[in-house]
C-alpha positions as CSV (number, residue, x, y, z in Angstrom):
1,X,35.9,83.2,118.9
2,X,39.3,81.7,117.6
3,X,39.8,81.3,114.0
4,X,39.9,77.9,112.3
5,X,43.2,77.9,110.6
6,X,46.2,75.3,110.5
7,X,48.7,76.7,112.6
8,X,52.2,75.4,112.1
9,X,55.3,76.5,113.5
10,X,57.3,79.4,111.6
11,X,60.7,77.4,111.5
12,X,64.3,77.8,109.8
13,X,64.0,74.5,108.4
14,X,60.7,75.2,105.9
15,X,62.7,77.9,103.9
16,X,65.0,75.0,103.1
17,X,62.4,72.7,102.3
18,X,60.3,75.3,100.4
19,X,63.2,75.6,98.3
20,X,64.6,72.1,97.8
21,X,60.4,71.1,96.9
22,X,60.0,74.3,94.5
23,X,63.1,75.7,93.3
24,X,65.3,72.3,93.8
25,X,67.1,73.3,90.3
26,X,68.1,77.0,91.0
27,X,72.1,77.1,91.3
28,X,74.2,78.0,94.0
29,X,77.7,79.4,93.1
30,X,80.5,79.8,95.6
31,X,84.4,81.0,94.7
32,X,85.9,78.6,97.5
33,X,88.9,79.4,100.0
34,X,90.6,76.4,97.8
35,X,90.6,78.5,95.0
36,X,88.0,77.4,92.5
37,X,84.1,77.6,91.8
38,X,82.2,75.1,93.1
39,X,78.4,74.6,91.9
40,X,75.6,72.8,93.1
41,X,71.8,73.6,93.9
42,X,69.1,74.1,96.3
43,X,68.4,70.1,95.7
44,X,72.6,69.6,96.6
45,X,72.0,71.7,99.8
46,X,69.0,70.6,101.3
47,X,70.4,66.3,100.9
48,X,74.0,68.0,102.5
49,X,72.4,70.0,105.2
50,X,70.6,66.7,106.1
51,X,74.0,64.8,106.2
52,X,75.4,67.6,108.6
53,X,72.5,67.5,110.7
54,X,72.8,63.7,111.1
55,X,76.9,64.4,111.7
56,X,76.0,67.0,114.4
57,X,73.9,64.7,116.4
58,X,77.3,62.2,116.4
59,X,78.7,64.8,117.9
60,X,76.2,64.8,120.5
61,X,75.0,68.7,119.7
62,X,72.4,68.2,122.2
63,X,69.2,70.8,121.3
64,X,69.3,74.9,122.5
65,X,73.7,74.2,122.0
66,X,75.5,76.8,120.0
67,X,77.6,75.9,117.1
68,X,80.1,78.2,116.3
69,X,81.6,79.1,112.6
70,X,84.5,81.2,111.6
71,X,84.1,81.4,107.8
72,X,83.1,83.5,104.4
73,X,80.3,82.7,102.5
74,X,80.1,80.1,100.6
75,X,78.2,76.9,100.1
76,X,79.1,74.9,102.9
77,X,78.5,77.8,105.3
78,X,74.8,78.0,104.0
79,X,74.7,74.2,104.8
80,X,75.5,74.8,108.0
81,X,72.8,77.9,109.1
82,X,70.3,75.3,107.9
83,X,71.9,72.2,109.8
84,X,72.5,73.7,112.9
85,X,69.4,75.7,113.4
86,X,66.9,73.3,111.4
87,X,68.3,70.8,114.3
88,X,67.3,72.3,116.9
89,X,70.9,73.8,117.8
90,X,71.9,77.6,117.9
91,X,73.9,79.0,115.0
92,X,76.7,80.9,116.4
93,X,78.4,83.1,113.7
94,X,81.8,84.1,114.6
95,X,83.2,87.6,113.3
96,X,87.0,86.9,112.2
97,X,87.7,90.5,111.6
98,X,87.7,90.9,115.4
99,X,90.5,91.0,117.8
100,X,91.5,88.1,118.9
101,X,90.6,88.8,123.3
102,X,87.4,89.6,121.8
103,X,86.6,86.3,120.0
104,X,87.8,84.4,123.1
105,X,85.5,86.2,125.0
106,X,82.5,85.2,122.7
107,X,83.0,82.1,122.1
108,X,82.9,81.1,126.0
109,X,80.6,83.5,126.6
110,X,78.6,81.8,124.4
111,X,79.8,78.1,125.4
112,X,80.1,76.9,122.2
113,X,80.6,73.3,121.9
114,X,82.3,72.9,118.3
115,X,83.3,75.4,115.8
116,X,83.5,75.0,112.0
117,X,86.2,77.3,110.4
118,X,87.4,78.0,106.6
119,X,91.3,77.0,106.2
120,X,91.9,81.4,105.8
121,X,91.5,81.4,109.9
122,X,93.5,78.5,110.9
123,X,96.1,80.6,112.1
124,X,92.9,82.8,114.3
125,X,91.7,79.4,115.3
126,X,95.5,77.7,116.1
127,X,95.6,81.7,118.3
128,X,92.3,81.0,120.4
129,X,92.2,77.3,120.9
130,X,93.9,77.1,124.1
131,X,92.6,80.0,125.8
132,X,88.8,78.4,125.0
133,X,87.4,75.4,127.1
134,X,84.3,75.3,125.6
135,X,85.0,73.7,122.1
136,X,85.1,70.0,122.0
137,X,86.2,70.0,118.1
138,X,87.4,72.5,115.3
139,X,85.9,71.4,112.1
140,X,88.1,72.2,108.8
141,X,85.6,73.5,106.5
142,X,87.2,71.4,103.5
143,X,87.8,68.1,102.1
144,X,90.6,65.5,102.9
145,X,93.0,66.4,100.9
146,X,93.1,70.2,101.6
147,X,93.4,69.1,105.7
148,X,96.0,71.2,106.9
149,X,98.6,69.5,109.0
150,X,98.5,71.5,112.6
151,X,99.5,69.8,116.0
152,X,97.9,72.8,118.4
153,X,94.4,71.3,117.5
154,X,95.7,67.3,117.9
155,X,92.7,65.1,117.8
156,X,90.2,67.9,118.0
157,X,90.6,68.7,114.5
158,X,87.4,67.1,112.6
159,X,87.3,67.0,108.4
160,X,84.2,68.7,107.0
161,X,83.9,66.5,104.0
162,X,84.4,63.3,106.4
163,X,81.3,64.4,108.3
164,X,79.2,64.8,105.5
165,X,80.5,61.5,104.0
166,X,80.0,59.3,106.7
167,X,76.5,60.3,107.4
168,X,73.5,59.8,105.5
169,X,70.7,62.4,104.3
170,X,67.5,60.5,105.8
171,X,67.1,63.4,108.5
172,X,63.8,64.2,109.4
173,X,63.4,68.1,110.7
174,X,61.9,67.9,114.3
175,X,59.0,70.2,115.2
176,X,60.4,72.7,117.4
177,X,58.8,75.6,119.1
178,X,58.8,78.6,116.9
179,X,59.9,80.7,120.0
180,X,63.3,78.3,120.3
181,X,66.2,80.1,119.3
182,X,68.0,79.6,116.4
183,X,71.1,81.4,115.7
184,X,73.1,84.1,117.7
185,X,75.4,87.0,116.7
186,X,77.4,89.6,118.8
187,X,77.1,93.6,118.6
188,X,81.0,94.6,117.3
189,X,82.3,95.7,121.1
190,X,83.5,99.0,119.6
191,X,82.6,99.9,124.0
192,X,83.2,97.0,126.0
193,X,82.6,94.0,126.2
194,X,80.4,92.6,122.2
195,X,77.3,91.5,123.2
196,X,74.8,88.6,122.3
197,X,71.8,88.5,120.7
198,X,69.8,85.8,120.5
199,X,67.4,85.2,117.0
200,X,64.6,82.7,117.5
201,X,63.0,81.0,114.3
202,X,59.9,82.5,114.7
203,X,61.7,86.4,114.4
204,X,64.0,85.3,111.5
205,X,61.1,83.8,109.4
206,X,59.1,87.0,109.7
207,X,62.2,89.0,109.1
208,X,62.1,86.9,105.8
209,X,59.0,87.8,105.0
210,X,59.4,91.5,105.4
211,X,62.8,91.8,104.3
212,X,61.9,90.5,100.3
213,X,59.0,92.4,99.9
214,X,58.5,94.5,97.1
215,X,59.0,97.9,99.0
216,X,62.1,96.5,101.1
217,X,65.0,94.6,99.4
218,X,62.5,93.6,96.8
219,X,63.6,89.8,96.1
220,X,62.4,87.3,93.5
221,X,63.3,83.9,91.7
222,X,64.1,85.6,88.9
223,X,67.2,87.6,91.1
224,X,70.7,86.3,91.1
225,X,71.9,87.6,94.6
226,X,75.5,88.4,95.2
227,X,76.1,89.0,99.6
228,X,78.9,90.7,99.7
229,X,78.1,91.3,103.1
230,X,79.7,88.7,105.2
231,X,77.6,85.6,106.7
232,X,79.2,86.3,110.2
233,X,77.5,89.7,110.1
234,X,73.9,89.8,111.3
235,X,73.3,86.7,109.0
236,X,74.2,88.5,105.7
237,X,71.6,90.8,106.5
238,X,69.0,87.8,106.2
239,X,69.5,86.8,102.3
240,X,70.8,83.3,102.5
241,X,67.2,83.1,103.9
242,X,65.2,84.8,101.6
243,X,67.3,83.6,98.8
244,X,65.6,80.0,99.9
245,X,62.1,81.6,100.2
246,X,62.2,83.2,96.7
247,X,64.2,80.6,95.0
248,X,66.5,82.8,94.1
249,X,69.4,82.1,92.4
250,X,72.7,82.5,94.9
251,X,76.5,83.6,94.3
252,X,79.0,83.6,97.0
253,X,82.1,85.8,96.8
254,X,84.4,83.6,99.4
255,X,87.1,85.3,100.7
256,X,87.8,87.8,97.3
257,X,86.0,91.1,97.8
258,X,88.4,93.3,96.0
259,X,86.8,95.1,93.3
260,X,88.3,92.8,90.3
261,X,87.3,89.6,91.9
262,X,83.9,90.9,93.0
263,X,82.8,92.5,89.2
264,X,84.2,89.2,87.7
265,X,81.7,87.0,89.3
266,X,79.0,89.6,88.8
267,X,79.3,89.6,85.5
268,X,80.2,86.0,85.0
269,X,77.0,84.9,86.8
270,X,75.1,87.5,85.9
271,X,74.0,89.1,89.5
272,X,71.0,91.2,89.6
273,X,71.2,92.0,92.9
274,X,74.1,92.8,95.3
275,X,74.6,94.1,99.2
276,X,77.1,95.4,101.1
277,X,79.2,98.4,103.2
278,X,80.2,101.2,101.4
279,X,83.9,100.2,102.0
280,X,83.1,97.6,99.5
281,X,81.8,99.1,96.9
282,X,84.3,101.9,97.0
283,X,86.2,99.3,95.5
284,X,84.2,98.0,92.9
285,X,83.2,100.9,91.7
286,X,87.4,102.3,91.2
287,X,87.6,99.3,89.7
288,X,84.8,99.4,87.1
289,X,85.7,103.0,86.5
290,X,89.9,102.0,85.9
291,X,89.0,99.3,83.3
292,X,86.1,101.3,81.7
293,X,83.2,98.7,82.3
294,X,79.7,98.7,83.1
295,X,77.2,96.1,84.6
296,X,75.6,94.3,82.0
297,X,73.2,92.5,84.2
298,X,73.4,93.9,88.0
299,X,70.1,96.7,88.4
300,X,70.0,97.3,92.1
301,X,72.4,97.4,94.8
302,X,71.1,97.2,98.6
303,X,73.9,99.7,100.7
304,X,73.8,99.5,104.8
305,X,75.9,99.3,107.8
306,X,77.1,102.7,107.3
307,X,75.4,106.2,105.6
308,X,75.7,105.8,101.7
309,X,77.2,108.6,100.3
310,X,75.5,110.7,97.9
311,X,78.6,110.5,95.4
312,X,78.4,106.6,95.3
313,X,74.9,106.9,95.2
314,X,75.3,109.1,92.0
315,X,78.2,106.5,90.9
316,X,76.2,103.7,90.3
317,X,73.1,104.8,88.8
318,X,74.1,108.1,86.6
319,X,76.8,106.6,85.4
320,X,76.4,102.7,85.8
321,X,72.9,103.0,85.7
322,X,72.4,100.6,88.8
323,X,69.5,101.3,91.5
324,X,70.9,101.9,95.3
325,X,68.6,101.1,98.0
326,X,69.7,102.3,101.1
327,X,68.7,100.5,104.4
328,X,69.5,100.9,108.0
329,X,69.5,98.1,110.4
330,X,71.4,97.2,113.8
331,X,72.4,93.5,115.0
332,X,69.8,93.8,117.2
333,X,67.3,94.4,114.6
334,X,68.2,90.8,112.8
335,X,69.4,93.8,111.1
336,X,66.3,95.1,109.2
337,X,65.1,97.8,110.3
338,X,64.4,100.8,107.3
339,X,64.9,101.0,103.5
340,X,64.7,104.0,101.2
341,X,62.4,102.9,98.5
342,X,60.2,105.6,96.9
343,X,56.6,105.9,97.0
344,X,54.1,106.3,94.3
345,X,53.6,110.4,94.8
346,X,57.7,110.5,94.7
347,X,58.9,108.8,91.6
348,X,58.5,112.3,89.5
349,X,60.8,114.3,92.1
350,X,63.7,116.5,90.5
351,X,67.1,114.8,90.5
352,X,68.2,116.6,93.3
353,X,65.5,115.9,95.1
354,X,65.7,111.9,94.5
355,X,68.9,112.7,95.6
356,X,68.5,114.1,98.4
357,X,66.2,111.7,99.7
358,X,68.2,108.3,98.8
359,X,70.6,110.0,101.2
360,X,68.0,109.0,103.9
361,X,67.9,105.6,105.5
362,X,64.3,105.1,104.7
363,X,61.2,104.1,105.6
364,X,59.9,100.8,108.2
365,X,59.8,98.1,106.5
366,X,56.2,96.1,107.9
367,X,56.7,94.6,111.4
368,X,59.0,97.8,112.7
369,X,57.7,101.1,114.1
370,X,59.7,103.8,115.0
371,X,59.7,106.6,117.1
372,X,61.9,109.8,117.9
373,X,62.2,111.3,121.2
374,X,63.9,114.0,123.0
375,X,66.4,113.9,126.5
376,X,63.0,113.7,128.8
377,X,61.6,110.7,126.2
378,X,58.6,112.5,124.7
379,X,58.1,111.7,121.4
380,X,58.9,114.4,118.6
381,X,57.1,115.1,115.2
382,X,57.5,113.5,112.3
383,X,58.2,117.0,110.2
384,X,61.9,116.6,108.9
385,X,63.2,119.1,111.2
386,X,63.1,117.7,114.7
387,X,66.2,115.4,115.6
388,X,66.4,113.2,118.5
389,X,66.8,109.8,119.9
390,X,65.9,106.8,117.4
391,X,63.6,104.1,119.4
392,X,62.1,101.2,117.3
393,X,59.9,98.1,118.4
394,X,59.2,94.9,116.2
395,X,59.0,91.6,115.9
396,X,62.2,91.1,115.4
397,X,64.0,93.0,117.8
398,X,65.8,92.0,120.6
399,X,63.9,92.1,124.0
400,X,67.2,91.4,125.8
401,X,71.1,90.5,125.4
402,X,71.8,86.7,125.7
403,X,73.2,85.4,129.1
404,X,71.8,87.7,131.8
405,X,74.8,89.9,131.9
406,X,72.8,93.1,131.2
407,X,69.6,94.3,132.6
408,X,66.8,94.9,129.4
409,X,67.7,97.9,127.3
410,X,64.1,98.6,126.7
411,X,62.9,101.9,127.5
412,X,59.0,101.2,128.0
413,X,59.0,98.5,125.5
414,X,61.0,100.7,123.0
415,X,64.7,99.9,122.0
416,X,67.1,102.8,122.3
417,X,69.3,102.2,118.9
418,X,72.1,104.7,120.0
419,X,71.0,106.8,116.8
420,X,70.2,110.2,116.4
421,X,67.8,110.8,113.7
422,X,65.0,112.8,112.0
423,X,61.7,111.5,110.2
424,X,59.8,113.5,107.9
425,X,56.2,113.2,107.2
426,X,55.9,110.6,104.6
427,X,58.2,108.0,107.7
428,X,61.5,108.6,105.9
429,X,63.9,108.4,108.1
430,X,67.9,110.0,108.3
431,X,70.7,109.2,110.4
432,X,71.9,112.7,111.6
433,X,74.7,110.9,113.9
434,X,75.5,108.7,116.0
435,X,74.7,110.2,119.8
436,X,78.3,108.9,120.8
437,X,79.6,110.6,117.5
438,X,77.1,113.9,117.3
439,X,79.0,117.4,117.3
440,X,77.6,119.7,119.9
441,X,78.7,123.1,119.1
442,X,78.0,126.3,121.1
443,X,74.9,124.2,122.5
444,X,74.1,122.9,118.7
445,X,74.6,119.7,117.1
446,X,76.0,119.7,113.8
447,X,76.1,116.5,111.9
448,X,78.8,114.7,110.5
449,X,77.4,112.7,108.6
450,X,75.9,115.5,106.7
451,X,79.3,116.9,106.5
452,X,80.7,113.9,105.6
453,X,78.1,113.8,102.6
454,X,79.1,116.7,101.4
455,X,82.6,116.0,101.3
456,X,82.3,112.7,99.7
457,X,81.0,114.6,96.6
458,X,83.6,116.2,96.2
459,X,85.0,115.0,92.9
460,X,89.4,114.2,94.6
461,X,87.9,113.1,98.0
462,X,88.0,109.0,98.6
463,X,87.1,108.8,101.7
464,X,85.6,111.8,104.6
465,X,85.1,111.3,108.0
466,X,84.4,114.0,110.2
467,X,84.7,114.2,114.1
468,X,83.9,116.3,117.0
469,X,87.3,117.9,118.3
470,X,87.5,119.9,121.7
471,X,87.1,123.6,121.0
472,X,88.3,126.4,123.7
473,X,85.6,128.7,123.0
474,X,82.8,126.1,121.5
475,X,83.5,123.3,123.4
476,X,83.8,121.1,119.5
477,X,84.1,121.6,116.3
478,X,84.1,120.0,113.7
479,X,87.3,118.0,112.3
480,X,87.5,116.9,108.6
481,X,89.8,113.9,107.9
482,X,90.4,113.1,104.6
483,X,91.8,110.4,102.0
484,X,92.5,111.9,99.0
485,X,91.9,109.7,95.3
486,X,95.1,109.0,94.1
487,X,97.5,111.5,92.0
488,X,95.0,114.3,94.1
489,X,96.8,117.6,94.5
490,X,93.9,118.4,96.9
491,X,94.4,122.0,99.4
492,X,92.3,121.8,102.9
493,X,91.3,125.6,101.9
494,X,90.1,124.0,98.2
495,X,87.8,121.6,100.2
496,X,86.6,124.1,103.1
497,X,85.7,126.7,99.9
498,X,83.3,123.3,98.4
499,X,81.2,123.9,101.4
500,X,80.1,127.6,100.7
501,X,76.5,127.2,100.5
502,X,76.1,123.6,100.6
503,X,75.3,123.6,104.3
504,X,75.2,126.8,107.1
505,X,78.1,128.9,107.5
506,X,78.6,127.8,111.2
507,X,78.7,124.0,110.5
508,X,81.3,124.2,107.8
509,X,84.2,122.4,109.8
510,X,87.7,124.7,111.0
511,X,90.6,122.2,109.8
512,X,91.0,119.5,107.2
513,X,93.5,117.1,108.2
514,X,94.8,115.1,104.8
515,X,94.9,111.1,106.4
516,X,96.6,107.7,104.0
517,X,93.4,106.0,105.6
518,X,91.3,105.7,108.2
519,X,90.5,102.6,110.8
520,X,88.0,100.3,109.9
521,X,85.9,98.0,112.5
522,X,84.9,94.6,111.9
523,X,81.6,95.1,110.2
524,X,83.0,97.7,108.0
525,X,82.2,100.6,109.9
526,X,85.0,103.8,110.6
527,X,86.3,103.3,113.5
528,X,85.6,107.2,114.8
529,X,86.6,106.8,118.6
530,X,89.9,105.6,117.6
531,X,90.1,109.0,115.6
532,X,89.1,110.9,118.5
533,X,91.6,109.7,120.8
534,X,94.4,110.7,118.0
535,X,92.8,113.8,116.6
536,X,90.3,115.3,119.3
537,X,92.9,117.6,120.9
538,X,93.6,119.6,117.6
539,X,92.1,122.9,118.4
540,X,93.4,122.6,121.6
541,X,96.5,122.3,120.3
542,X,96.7,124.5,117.1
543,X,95.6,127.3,119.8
């Protein structure tokens, strides 16, 4: 017997038009590339999204198309993941901060037909646009009298503004299958070639859903969210979307993510809510600390794309008294995946104990299960103790990569995330490594990022990375690389002594190696293979 329900189709679209009919008022506040702050509301966005719609089709962006943007986030950027998508065209977020072979490759890999950029990347645009064939127009993401005067582009350069002016708003949204996709974003390439994944509306509406529950990045209309992380990665981790489903107020940081700029606006606009990389925060936090401030409105903080540290963890709410939620996530996951929010039976825990377990990634948010298997794929418990490879499953994660260039990565129906990890017994996840990155010592692994943790809390310690070096006797060890805070007077045998009974005797690394900074990728991650081609002959060598 089928049920007798409506059934409409879960589209991009009806988050804009959920919020334009029910939170039309609710302000959106960008710090533009031009310099100033520009305001407007969900009302503003939803008439503006229709005009680019209406431009797009002059541009003959025929349906299933991708529409590429290089650009921060800001207000005409969300106009745009509503226009394209809501259109029936396929959002293709560019990522500026990678090389420049690499964005060539994506953007004809992907074929897209026009691409919209903020005046920052003109230069990265003027760079690519002869080696691409696919683009038929780079569109200025400004008005006409910021146009900047280049001759590479010649009469492929289209004004943003001009678009929007000479179209009108009377768009209607067509019904398009929930199953179409609707926007597509690259893995980072750190090993070969980036590769695409394809979102469809139906996968990005339920991520909505799940991702603003209570229990997961807990999002309401009475939040003002600040996404520091970028637009081009993994969608800001979904908020421009759920922003529109809660009717949340919204507050874009632009191109400024130093720690003055970012603490300025978070306390101008009073932001309840912020997310980002740790790199980030690193920053707003030795800023906060130089002028002696505090947060007068901001109470939580969501913290991904790379293992919070316990210290920062510590930073913001003992002494800043801000709640971290830390989530995990993978492009591939639309990123959602896990977030460390307590349940009822652990609110009373110790300090230490809290502690200890925000320094997990968390538990599945609804709509992700998760599994832990070892090198012959049987599936381990669920006791805290047993480590091995991460697999998850969901409804929104990727079933393939987008152009038939690689075979399924499913392993009987399971995605292999390329994660080690360990889950206790109330589904609490941890990250114990990488498998790329995981040390393997005498025939043991040893974390780093465990090791890293520890480090990190280390009151003169900035920034710890720790990587497996080659080892004569135990084939690796671990390495410790280290930025000190400034005006440290920091000694490697000062640090090594921090680890006495903080984790076994035999995981505490051999060397500490005193770096000015390490590499960072472009979604904010440490760039660790780079510092194992430097650094992973030091044993060898010191012997």
């Amino acid at each position: 017997m089928q049920g007798m329900m409506m059934e409409q189709p879960l589209l991009v679209a009806s988050l804009l038009k959920h919020a334009e009919r029910h939170h039309g008022a609710r302000e959106i506040v960008s710090r533009r590339v031009e310099g100033d702050i520009h305001r407007y509301c969900y009302r503003d966005l939803a008439q503006r999204a229709r005009r680019m719609a209406n431009a797009l089709s002059s541009l003959v962006i025929a349906p299933g198309e991708r529409v590429g943007t290089l650009a921060w986030n800001g207000y005409r950027h969300m106009e745009l993941y509503f226009a394209v998508s809501g259109s029936g065209a396929v959002l293709h977020t560019l990522n500026p901060r990678l090389h420049a072979d690499q964005l060539v490759y994506i953007i004809e890999h992907a074929q897209d037909r026009v691409i919209f950029f903020d005046l920052t990347f003109l230069p990265l645009i003027e760079s690519v646009a002869a080696r691409v064939t696919s683009p038929r127009f780079f569109i200025a993401m400004t008005d006409r009298a910021h146009m900047p005067r280049t001759h590479s582009l010649g009469s492929r350069l289209l004004c943003y503004e001009d678009l929007i002016d000479n179209h009108k708003d009377d768009f209607e949204w067509p019904l398009l299958d929930e199953n179409s996709a609707s926007s597509l974003c690259y893995t980072s390439g750190t090993t070969g070639n980036p590769k695409g994944v394809l979102y469809s509306h139906r996968s990005t509406l339920l991520h909505t859903y799940a991702a603003a529950l209570p229990d997961a990045l807990n999002c309401s209309a009475r939040d003002a969210i600040l996404p520091v992380v970028p637009m081009f990665h993994v969608n800001a981790w979904g908020l421009p979307y759920i922003a529109c489903m809660t009717g949340a107020k919204l507050v874009f940081p632009g191109a400024a993510l130093d720690g003055k700029s970012l603490y300025q606006l978070i306390e101008e606009e009073q932001v309840t809510v912020s997310a980002g990389v740790p790199t980030v925060w690193q920053g707003l936090l030795a800023h906060v600390e130089s002028v002696a401030g505090s947060f007068s409105s901001m109470r939580r903080t969501i913290i991904g794309g790379a293992p919070c540290p316990t210290a920062m963890t510590q930073a913001f709410q003992k002494r800043h008294h801000v709640d971290v939620l830390h989530a995990w996530g993978m492009t591939e996951l639309s990123p959602v995946g896990t977030v460390c929010s307590f349940k009822a039976h652990q609110t009373g825990l110790a300090e230490d104990e809290r502690y200890a377990l925000q320094a997990k990634q968390g538990r599945s948010v609804f709509g992700i299960d998760m599994k832990i298997v070892d090198a012959a794929g049987e599936e381990l418990p669920w006791d805290g103790n047993a480590a091995g490879d991460l697999q998850v499953r969901g409804h929104w994660v990727a079933n393939e990569y987008f152009g038939g260039d690689y075979a399924s990565p499913l392993q009987d129906g399971w995605f292999p995330t390329g994660d080690v990890a360990k889950i206790d017994a109330d589904g609490f996840m941890q990250i114990v490594d990488r498998s790329k990155d995981v040390i393997k010592s005498g025939g043991e692994w040893i974390s780093s990022a465990d090791i890293e943790n520890v480090a990190s809390l280390h009151p003169e310690v900035a920034t710890a990375v720790c990587i497996a070096a080659r080892h004569p006797k135990w084939d690796e060890r671990p390495l410790l690389l280290i930025v000190k805070k400034p005006g440290s007077a920091l000694e490697a045998a000062d640090l090594l002594m921090f680890f006495d009974g903080r984790v076994a005797k035999w995981w505490k690394p051999d060397a500490v190696l005193f770096v000015d900074a390490v590499p960072i990728g472009a979604t904010g991650k440490v760039l660790k293979n780079q510092l194992r081609d430097q650094y992973g002959g030091h044993y060898l060598q010191a012997g």
